[in-house]
C-alpha positions in Angstrom: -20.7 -28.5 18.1 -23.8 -26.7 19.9 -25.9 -24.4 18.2 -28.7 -22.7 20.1 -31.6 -22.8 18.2 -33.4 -20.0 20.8 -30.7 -17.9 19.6 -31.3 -18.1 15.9 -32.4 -15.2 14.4 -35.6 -14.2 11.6 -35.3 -11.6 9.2 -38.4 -10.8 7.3 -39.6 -9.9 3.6 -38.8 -6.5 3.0 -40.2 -6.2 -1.1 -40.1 -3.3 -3.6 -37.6 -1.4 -1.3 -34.3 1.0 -2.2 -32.2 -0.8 -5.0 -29.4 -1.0 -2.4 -31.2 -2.9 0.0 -30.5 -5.9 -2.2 -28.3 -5.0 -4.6 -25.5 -7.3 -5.9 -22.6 -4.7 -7.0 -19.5 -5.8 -8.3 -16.0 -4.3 -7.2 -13.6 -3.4 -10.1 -10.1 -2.6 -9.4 -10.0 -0.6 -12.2 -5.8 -0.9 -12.7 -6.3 -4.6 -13.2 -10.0 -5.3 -14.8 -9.3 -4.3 -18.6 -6.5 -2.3 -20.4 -7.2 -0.4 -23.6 -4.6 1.0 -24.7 -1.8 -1.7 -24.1 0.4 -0.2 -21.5 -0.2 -3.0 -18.7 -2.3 -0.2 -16.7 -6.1 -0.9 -16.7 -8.2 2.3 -17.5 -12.0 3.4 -18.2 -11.8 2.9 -21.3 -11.4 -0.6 -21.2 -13.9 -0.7 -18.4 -16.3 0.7 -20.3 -15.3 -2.1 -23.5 -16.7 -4.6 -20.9 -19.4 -3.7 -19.6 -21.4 -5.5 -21.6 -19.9 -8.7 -20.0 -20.7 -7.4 -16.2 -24.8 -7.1 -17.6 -24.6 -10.9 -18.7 -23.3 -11.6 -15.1 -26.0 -10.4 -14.0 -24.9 -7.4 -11.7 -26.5 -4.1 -10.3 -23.9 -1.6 -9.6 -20.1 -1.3 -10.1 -18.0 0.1 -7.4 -15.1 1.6 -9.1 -11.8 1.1 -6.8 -9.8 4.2 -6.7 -9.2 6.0 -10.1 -8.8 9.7 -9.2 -5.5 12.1 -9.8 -2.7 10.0 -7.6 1.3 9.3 -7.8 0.2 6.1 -7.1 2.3 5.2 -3.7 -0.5 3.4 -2.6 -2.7 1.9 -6.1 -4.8 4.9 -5.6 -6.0 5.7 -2.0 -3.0 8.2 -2.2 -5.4 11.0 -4.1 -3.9 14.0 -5.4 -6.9 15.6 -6.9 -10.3 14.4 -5.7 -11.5 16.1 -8.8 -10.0 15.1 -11.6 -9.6 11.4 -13.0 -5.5 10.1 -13.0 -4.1 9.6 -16.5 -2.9 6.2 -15.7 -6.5 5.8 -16.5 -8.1 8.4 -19.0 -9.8 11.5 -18.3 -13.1 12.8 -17.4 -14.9 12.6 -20.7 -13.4 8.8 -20.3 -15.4 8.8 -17.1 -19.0 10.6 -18.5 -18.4 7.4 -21.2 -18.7 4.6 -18.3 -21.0 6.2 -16.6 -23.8 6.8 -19.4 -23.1 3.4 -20.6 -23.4 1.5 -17.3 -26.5 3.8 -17.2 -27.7 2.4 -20.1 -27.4 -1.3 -19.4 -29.1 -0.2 -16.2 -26.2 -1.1 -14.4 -25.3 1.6 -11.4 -21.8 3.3 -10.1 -20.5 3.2 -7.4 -17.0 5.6 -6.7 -14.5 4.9 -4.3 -13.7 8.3 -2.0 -10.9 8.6 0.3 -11.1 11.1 2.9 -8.6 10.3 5.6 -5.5 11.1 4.2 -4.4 13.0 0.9 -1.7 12.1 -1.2 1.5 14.5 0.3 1.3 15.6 -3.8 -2.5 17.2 -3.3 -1.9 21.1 -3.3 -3.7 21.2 0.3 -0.6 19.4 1.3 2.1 21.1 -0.7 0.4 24.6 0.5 0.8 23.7 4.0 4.4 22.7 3.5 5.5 26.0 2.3 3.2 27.9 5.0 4.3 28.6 8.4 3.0 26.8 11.9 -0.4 27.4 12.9 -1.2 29.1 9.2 -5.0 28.1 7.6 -3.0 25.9 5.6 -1.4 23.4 7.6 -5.0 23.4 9.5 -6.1 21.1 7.3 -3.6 18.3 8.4 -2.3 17.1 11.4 1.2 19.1 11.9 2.5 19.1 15.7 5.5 20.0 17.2 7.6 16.8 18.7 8.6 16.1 21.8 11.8 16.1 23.3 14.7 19.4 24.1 14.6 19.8 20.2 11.9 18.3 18.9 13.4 15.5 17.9 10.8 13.1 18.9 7.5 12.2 17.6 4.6 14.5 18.9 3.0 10.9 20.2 3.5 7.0 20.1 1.0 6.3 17.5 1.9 4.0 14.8 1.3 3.5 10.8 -0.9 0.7 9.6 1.8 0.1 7.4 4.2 -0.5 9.4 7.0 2.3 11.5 5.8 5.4 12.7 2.6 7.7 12.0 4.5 10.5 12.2 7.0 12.3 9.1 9.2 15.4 10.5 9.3 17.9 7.8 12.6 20.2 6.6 12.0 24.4 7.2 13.0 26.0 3.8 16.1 27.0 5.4 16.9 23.4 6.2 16.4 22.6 9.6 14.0 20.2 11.1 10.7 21.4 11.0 7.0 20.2 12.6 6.2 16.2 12.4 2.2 15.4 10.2 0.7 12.5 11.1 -0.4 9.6 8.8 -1.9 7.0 9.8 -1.0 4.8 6.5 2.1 5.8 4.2 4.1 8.9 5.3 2.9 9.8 1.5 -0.8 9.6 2.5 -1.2 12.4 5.6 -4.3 12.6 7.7 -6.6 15.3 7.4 -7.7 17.3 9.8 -11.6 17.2 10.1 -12.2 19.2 13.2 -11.4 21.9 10.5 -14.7 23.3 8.8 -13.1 23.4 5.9 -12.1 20.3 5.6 -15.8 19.6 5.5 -16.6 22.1 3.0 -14.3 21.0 0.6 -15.7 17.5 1.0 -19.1 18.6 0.3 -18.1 19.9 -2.9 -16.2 17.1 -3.6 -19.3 14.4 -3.6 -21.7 17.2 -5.7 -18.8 17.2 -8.1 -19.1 13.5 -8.4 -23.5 13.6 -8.1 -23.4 16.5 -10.2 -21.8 13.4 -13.3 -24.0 11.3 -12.1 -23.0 8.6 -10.0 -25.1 6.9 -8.1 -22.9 6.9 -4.4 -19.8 5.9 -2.9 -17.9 3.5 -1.1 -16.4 5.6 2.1 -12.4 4.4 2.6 -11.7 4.2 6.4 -14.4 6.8 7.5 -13.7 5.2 11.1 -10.3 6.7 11.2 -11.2 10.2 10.2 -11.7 11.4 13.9 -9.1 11.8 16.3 -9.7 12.2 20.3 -8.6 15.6 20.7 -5.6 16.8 21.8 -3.8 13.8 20.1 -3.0 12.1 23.2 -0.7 9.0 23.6 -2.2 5.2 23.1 -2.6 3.7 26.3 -1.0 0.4 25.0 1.7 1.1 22.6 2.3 -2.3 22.0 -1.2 -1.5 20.5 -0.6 1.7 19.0 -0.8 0.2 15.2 -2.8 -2.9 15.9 -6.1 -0.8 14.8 -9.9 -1.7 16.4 -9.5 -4.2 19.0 -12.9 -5.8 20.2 -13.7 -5.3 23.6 -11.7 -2.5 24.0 -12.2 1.2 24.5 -11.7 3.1 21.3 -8.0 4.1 20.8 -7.4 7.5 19.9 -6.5 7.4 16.4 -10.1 5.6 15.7 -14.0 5.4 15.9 -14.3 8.8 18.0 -18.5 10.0 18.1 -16.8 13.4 16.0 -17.2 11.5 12.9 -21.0 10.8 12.9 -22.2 14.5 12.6 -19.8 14.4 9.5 -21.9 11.6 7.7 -24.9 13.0 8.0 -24.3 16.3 6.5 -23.2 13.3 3.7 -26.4 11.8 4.0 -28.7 15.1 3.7 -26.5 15.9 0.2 -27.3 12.4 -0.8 -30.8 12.7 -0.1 -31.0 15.7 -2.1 -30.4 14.3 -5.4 -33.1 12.0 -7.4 -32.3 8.6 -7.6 -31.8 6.7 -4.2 -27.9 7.5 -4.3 -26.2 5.7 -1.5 -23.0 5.3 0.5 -21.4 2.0 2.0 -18.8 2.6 4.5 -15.4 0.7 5.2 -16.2 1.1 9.1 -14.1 -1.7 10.2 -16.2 -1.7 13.9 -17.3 -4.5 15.6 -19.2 -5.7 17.2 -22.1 -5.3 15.2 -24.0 -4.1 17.3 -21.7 -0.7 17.4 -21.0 -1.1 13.7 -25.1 -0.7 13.3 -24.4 3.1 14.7 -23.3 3.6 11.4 -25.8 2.6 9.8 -28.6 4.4 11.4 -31.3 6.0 9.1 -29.6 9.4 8.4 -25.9 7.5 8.5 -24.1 5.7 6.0 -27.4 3.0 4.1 -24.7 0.3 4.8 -21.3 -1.1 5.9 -19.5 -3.9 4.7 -20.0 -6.9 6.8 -16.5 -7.4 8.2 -17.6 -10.1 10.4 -18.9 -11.9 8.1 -16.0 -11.6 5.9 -13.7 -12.5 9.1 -15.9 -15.6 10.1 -13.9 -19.1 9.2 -16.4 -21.5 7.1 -17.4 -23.5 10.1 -21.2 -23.8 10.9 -21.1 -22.8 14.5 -19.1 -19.7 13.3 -21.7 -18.9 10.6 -24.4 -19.7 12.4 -23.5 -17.1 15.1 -22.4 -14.3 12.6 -25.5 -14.3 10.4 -27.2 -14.0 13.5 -25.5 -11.5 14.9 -25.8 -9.9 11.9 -29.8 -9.9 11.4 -29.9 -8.8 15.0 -27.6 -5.8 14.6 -28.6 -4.7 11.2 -32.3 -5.2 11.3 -32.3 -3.3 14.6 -31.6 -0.2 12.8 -33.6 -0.9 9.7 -30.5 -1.4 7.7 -29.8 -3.9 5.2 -26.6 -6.2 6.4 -23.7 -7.1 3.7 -22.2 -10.2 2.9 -18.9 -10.2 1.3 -16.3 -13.4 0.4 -13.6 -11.7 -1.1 -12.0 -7.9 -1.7 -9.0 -6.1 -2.9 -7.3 -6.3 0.4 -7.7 -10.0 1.4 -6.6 -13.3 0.4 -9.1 -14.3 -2.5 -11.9 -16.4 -1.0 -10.7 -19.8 -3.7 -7.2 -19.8 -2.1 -8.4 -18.9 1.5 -10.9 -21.9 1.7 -7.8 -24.2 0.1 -6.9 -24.7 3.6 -3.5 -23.0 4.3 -4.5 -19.6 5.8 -5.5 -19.2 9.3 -7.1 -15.7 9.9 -9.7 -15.5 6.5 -9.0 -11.8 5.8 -5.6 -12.8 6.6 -4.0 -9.0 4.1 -0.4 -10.6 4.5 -1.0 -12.4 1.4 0.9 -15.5 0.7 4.2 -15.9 -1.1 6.4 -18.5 -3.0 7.5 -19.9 0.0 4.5 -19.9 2.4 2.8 -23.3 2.4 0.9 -23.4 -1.4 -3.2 -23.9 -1.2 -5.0 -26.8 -2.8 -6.5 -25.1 -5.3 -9.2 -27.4 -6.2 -10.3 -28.0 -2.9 -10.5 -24.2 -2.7 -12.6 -23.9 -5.3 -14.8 -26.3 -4.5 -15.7 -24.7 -1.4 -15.1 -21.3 -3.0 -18.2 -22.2 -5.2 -20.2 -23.8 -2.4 -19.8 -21.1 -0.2 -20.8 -18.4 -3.0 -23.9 -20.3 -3.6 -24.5 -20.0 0.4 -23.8 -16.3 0.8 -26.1 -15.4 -2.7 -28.8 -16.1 -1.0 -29.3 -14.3 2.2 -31.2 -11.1 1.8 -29.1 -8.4 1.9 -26.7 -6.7 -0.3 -24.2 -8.7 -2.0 -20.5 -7.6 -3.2 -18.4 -9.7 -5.7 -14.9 -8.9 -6.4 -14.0 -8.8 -9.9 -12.9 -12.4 -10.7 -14.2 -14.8 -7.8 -16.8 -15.4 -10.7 -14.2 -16.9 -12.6 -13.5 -18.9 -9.9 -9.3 -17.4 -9.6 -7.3 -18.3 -7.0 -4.9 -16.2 -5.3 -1.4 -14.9 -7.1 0.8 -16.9 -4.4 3.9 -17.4 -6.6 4.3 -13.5 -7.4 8.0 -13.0 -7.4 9.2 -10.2 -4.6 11.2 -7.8 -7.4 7.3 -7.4 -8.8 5.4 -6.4 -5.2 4.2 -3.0 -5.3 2.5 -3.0 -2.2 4.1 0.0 0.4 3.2 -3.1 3.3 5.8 -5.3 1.7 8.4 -2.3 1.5 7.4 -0.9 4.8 7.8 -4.1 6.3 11.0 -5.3 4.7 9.2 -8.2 3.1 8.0 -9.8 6.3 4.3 -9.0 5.0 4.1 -9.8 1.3 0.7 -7.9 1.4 -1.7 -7.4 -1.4 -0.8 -7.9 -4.7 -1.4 -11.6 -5.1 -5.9 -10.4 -4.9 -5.1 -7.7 -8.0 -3.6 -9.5 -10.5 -5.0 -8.6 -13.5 -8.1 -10.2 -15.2 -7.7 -12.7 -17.7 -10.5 -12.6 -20.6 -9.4 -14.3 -24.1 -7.0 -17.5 -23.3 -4.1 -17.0 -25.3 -4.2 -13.8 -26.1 -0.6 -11.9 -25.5 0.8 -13.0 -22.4 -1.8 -11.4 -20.1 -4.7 -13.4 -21.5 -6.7 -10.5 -23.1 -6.6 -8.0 -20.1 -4.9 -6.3 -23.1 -3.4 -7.4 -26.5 0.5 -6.3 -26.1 0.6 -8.5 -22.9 2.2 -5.8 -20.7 1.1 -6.3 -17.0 1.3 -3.8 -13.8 1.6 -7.6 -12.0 2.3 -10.3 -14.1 -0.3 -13.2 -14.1 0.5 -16.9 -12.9 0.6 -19.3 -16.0 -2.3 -21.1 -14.4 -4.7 -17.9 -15.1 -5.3 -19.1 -19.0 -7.7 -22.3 -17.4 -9.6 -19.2 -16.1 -9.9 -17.0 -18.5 -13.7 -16.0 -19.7 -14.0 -17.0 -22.7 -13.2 -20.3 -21.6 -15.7 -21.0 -19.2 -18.6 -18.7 -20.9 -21.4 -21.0 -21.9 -19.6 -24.0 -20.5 -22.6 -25.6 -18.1 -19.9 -26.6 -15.0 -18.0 -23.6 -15.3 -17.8 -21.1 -12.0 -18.6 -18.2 -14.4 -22.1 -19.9 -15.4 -22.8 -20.8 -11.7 -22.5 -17.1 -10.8 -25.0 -16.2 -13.5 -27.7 -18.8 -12.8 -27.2 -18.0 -9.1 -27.1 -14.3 -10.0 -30.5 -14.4 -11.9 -32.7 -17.1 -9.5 -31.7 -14.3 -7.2 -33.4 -11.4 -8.8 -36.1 -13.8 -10.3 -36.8 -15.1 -6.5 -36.2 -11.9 -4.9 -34.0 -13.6 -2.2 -32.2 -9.9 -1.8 -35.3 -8.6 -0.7 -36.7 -12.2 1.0 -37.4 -13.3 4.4 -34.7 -15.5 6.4 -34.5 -18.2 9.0 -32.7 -21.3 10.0 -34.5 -25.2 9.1 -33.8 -26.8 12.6 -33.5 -30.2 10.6 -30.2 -29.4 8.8 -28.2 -27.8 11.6 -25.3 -28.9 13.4 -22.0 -30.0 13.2 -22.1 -31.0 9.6 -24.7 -28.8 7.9 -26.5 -25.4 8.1 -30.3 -24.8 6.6 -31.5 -21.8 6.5 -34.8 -21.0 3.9 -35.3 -17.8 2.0 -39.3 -18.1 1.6 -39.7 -21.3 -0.1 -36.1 -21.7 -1.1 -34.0 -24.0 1.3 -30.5 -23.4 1.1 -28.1 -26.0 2.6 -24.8 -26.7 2.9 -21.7 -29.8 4.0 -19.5 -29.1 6.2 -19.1 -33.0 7.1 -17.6 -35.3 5.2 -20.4 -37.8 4.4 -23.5 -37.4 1.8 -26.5 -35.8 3.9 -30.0 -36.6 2.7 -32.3 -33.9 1.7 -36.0 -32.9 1.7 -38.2 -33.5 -1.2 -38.1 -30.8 -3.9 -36.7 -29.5 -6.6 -33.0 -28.7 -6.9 -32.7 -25.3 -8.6 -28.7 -24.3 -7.7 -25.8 -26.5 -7.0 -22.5 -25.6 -6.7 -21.5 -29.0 -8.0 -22.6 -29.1 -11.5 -25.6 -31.9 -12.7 -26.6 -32.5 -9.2 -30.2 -33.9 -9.4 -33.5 -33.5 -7.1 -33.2 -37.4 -5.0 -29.4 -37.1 -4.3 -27.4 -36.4 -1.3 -25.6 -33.4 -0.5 -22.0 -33.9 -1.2 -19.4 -32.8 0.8 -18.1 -29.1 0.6 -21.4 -28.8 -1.5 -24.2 -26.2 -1.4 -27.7 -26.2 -2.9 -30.9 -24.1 -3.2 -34.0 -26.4 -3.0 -37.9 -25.4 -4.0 -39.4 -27.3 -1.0 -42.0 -29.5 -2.0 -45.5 -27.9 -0.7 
C-alpha cells in the first residue's frame, strides 16, 4: 500500500466554538427506540422514559427520525402534516414533554424535516388533485402532461429511487386519464415544486413552528433533490435515470441544481434569528467533497453528513485518503466535517465490518439467504473502529444501538418487510428493515426484550438480541455499551471534538494508521500481527484490560497519552 505522507492533511484546535462543531448526537428512530404504551409502535412517550439512559451515554443532542402526521408508506418521510405529530406516536403536548426534558438533562433536539416530497395524503396534495391543470394548487407539485398521441406516456424518462417510474398518471373526476406528478421516491411521496414561492413560504412557517417549541435544528432529508433543471428535461443516460449522484459526472436533472442554495439560506437567516446556536445538518448526498463543502458554506447548511466517510471500506489507504479529503474540504469553508459508522438506511456498521458486504452503505440489506456475517468478528472491528472515528474533531453521529454493539436483523422473514424498496422491487432488494429493529433494554422482558412489556413488535427482533440488551451489558467493564461511555466522556473531558488533528508518520501503512489529537495518539490494526507502541499511557481500548507495555492486537484500536 502507498500512502503519501505530503498529502496528509492538519486540522487545527478550534476551542470554545458552536456546540455543533463537536457535538456527538444520537439518531433515534423513534418507531423502534422505546414503546410506551404496548402496541409494538415506539412513540415520545417512551422516548422521553429513556432519556435518562441517552445522558449516562454521554450524548449531546438527539435527532429525532421522522415522527410527524404520515400514513406511514414510507416509516415517516411520507409527511401528511408537517405540523402536527402522527398518533402512531403521541401528540404535541407528548412532544413539549421530550423536549423540556432533554432540555433539562442538557441534552439538545434535533428534528427530522422532509421537504422534497409530501405524503399524496397532505391536503396540498389532495387540493391539487381535485383542482384543474395549471390551477395555484397543483403549482405546488410537479403535474405535466405526458407524451405520446394521448398522453399515455410519461412526461420524461426519469426514474424512482425506489424502483419503476417517477411518474403516477392521475384519473379526471369524470374517469379518464388525467396529468402524470412526479416522485422521485414512492408514487405516495410526490415532489414539490420549489420554483413556487409558496412552496417556500409555507416552509418558512414550517421550521418557526418547530423553533417557535423549541428545538434546537434539523436534519434536512434529501435537500439535494429539491431542485429540478427547469423545463424537466429528459436524463441524458437513461440507463442512469434512477442511479442518483454519479461522481464525475454532470449533475442530472432531477438533482444538485444551484436553485437550491438560495433556498438554504433564507433557512439559515431564520435559524440565525433565534437564541441558541440552532443548527441544520443536511442529507446532501454530493461528492466530492470538495462540492459537498458548497453546502456547507457560512450562511448554508453548519454541516453535512460525511457520506464519504460513511462509504469508505476499513482499509488504511482508504481512510487515510477520506479523512484527508475531508479536513481539506471542510476546513476550507470553516465547517466542521462529520463522521458517521452507521444510519437508518445502511447495513449496521457490526454486520458490515463481519465481512460479507461489499459496498459499506450497501441499503439492500441482507436476508436469510444472503451469505450470514461473522458476528463477532464484526464486532470486534465494529468496536475498534468506533474508538477510531470518536476521536477525530468534528461532529459525531451514533445510531441508536451501535452502542450496544447490535448487529444487523439478517434473518428477518420477507412476510415481515415493510420497506416500499422490497415491494417495489419484488424482493430483489430486501432494503432496510434489518438496521430498525427495535431496541432491546431489559433481557427477558416480553418477547421484545423491554422495547415494551406486551412484546408486540412493528419488526420482530432476532432471538440473538437478549445477549444485547442494556441492562445486560450496563456496568459490565468489557461490555460495548461501557466502551461508548468511557470513549464518550475522555472525549468531552479531552476536548478531541474541538482538538487539533494530524497523522504520526511512524504508525502508517499497510497495517496501521496514527493519527494524534493534541497529545492523544490514536492507532489502529489493520494487519494481522501485534504492532508495538510508543511509551504512554493507554487510556481507551477497544479490547477490554489492554495495558500500557502491550502490543496492538489485531482489529484493535487505542487512544494513548504519549509520554512527554
Amino acid at each position: 500500500m502507498s500512502i503519501d505522507l505530503s498529502t496528509g492533511a492538519r486540522h487545527e484546535s478550534n476551542l470554545n466554538s458552536e456546540w455543533w462543531r463537536s457535538a456527538v448526537i444520537y439518531q433515534i428512530y423513534p418507531r423502534s427506540f422505546a414503546d410506551s404504551n404496548g402496541d409494538g409502535m415506539g412513540d415520545l412517550p417512551g422516548i422521553t422514559s429513556r432519556l435518562d439512559s441517552l445522558a449516562a451515554l454521554g450524548i449531546d443532542a438527539i435527532w429525532l427520525s421522522p415522527f410527524m402526521r404520515s400514513p406511514q408508506k414510507d416509516a415517516g418521510y411520507d409527511v401528511s402534516d408537517y405540523q402536527d405529530i402522527d398518533p402512531l406516536f403521541g401528540d404535541l403536548s407528548d412532544f413539549d414533554s421530550l423536549v423540556s426534558r432533554a432540555h433539562e438533562l442538557n441534552i439538545r433536539v434535533l428534528v427530522d424535516l422532509v421537504p422534497n416530497h409530501t405524503s399524496d395524503q397532505h391536503a396540498w396534495f389532495q387540493a391539487a388533485l381535485r383542482s384543474e391543470p395549471g390551477s395555484e394548487a397543483r403549482a405546488f407539485f410537479h403535474f405535466k402532461d405526458g407524451k405520446g398521441e394521448s398522453g399515455e406516456l410519461p412526461p420524461n424518462n426519469w426514474v424512482s429511487m425506489f424502483g419503476g417510474p417517477a411518474w403516477t398518471r392521475t384519473t379526471n373526476a369524470d374517469g379518464t386519464p388525467g396529468q402524470w406528478y412526479l416522485h422521485l421516491f414512492d408514487s405516495s411521496q410526490p415532489d414539490l415544486n420549489w420554483e413556487n414561492p409558496k412552496v417556500e413560504e409555507a416552509f418558512e412557517e414550517i421550521l418557526r413552528f418547530w423553533l417557535d417549541r423549541g428545538v434546537d435544528g434539523f436534519r434536512v432529508d434529501q435537500p439535494h433533490a429539491m431542485g429540478k433543471a427547469s423545463g424537466l428535461p429528459d436524463h441524458p443516460d437513461v440507463a442512469r435515470a434512477g442511479a442518483g449522484f454519479i461522481e464525475g459526472a454532470a449533475s442530472p436533472p432531477m438533482w444538485f441544481q444551484e436553485s437550491v442554495h438560495p433556498i438554504f439560506r433564507k433557512w439559515r437567516a431564520i435559524l440565525d434569528s433565534y437564541e441558541g446556536d440552532r443548527a441544520m445538518c443536511g442529507e446532501a448526498y454530493v461528492l466530492p467533497l470538495s462540492f459537498m463543502a458548497l453546502w456547507v458554506r457560512p450562511d448554508e447548511f453548519h454541516q453535512t453528513f460525511n457520506f464519504r466517510f460513511l462509504d469508505s471500506e476499513w482499509k488504511p489507504e482508504t481512510l487515510f485518503n477520506t479523512i484527508n479529503e475531508s479536513f481539506q474540504a471542510f476546513d476550507g469553508v470553516g465547517a466542521p466535517s462529520t463522521w458517521v459508522l452507521s444510519n437508518h438506511d445502511i447495513i449496521r456498521h457490526a454486520t458490515r465490518l463481519g465481512g460479507v458486504t461489499g459496498r459499506p452503505t450497501a441499503s439492500n440489506g441482507i436476508g436469510p439467504n444472503d451469505p450470514q456475517p461473522d458476528r463477532e468478528l464484526g464486532l470486534k472491528r465494529a468496536r475498534a473502529a468506533t474508538l477510531f472515528t470518536l476521536a477525530l474533531p468534528g461532529s459525531m453521529y451514533l445510531y441508536q444501538g451501535e452502542e450496544l454493539g447490535l448487529p444487523e436483523h439478517t434473518t428477518l422473514e420477507s412476510k415481515y418487510r415493510k420497506d416500499p424498496t422490497f415491494a417495489r422491487t419484488n424482493g430483489e432488494r430486501v432494503g432496510r428493515d434489518g438496521c430498525r429493529v427495535p431496541l432491546p433494554w431489559e433481557s427477558g422482558i416480553g418477547a421484545a426484550n423491554g422495547f415494551n412489556t406486551t412484546g408486540k413488535s412493528w419488526l420482530p427482533q432476532p432471538e440473538i438480541y437478549a445477549i444485547y440488551a442494556r441492562d445486560q451489558q450496563d456496568g459490565v467493564p468489557s461490555s460495548t455499551l461501557e466502551l461508548y461511555k468511557h470513549a464518550l466522556r475522555l472525549r468531552k473531558d479531552l476536548k478531541l471534538g474541538e482538538g487539533s488533528f494530524e497523522w504520526y508518520p511512524l504508525l502508517l501503512g499497510e497495517s496501521s494508521l496514527g493519527y494524534r489529537n493534541g497529545t492523544i495518539l490514536v492507532v489502529h490494526n489493520f494487519g494481522t500481527e501485534p504492532i508495538d507502541l510508543p511509551a504512554g499511557e493507554i487510556l481507551a481500548s477497544s479490547f477490554y484490560g489492554m495495558t500500557s507495555g502491550q502490543a496492538l492486537a489485531a482489529d484493535q484500536t487505542v487512544w494513548l497519552r504519549m509520554a512527554v
